[in-house]
ZADRENDO-492465 format. One record per residue: residue in one letter; x, y, z of N, C-alpha, C in turn. Coordinates in steps of 0.05 Angstrom, whole numbers, padded with zeros to 5 digits, always signed. Atoms other than C-alpha are relative to their C-alpha. Last residue first. Layout:
BEGIN
AXYZXYZXYZ
...
//
This chain:
BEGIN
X+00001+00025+00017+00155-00070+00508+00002-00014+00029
X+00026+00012-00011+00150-00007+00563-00004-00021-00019
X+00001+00000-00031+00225+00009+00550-00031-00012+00003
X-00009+00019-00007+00219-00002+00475-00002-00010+00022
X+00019+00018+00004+00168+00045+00469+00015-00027-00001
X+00027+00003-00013+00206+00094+00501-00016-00021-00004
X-00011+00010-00031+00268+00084+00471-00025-00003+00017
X-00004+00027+00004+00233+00095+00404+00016-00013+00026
X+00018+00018+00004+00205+00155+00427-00001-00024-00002
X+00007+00003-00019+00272+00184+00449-00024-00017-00002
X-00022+00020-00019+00301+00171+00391-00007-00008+00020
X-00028-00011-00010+00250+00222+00355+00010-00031+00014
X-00010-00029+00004+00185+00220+00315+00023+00007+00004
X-00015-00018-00024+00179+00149+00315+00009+00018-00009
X+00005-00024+00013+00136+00104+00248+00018+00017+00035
X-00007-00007-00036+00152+00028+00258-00002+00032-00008
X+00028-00004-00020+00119+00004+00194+00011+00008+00027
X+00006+00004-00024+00176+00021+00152-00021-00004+00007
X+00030-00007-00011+00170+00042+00076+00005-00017+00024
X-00014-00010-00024+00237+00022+00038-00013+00019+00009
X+00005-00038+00007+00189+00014-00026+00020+00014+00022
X-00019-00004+00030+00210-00062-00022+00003+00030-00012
X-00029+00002-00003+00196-00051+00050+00016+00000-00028
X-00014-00012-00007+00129-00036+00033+00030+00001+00012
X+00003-00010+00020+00105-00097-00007+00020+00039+00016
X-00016+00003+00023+00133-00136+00046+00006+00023-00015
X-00024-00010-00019+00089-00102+00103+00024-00011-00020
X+00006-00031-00002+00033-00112+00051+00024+00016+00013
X-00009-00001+00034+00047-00194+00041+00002+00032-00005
X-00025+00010+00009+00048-00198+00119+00011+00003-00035
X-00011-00009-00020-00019-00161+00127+00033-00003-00006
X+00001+00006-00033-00053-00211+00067+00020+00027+00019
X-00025+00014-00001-00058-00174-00002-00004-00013+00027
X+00005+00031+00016-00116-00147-00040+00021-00023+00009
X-00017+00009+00013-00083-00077-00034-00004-00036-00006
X+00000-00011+00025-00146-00046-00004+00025-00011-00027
X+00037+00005+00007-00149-00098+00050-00002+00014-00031
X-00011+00019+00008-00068-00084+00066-00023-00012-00017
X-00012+00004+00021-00084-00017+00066+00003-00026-00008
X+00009-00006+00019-00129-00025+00116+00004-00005-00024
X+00017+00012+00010-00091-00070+00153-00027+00014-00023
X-00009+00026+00016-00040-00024+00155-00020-00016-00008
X-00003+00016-00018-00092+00036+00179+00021-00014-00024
X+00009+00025-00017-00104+00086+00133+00017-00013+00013
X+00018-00008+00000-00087+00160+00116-00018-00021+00011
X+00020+00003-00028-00029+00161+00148-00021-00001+00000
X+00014-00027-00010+00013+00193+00090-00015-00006+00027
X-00027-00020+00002+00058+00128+00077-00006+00026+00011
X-00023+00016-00023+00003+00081+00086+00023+00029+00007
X+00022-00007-00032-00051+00124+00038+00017-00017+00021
X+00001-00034-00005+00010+00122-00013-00014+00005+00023
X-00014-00018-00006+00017+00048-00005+00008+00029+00008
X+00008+00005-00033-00061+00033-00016+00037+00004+00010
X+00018-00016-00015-00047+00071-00074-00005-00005+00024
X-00010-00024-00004+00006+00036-00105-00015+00020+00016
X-00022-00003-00022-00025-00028-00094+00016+00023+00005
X+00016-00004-00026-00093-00008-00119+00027+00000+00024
X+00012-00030-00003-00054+00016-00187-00019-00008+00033
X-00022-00020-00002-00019-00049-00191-00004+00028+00016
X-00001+00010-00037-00085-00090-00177+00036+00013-00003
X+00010-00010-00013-00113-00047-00239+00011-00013+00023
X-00015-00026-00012-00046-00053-00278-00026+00003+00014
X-00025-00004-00010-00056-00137-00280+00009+00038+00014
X+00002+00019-00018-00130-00141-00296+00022+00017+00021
X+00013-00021-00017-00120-00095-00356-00003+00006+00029
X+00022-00002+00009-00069-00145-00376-00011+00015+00015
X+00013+00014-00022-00003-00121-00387-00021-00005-00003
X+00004+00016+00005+00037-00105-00446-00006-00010+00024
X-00007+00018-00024+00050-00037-00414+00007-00023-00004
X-00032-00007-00004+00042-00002-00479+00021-00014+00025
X-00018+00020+00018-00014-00048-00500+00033+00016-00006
X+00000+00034-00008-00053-00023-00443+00026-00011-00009
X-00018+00011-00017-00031+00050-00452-00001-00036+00008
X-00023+00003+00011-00056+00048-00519+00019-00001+00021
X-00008+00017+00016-00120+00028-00503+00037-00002+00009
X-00003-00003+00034-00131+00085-00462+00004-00021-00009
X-00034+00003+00010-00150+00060-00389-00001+00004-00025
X-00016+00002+00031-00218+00077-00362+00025+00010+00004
X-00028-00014+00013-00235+00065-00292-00001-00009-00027
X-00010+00005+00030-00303+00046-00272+00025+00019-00013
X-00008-00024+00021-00321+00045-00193+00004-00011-00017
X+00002+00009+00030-00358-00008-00150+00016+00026-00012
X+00011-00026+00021-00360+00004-00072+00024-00001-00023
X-00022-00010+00014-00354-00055-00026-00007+00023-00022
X+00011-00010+00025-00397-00075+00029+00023+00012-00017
//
């Protein structure tokens, strides 16, 4: 199920962007489903769902943000989870 909202955009930012309306709302989902990535708030695939993108096209989109998906508190962690790989 999907839930409907109505964003207004000023005019004037439209035709300051020269984009189409279209264009800065799947901007504005991608930025967002980034942010909730970055904070923890969803899953990758979440985000990736909210960003309209495949998994692989999302793990992209964050790297160009130099955004990891390997998240390790310390050195040791990442040794760790190597070791049991």
């Amino acid at each position: 199920m999907d839930y409907n909202a109505n964003i207004s955009l000023p005019q004037e930012i439209v035709l300051s962007l020269r984009e189409s309306s279209e264009n800065i709302i799947k901007d504005m989902k991608r930025t967002v489903a980034v942010k909730y990535y970055k904070e923890n708030k969803l899953s990758l695939g979440q985000c990736s769902e909210l960003a309209e993108m495949s998994e692989k096209e999302f793990i992209q989109l964050l790297s160009s943000y130099k955004i990891s998906i390997f998240n390790f508190e310390s050195d040791e962690e990442l040794l760790e989870d190597i070791k049991n790989a």
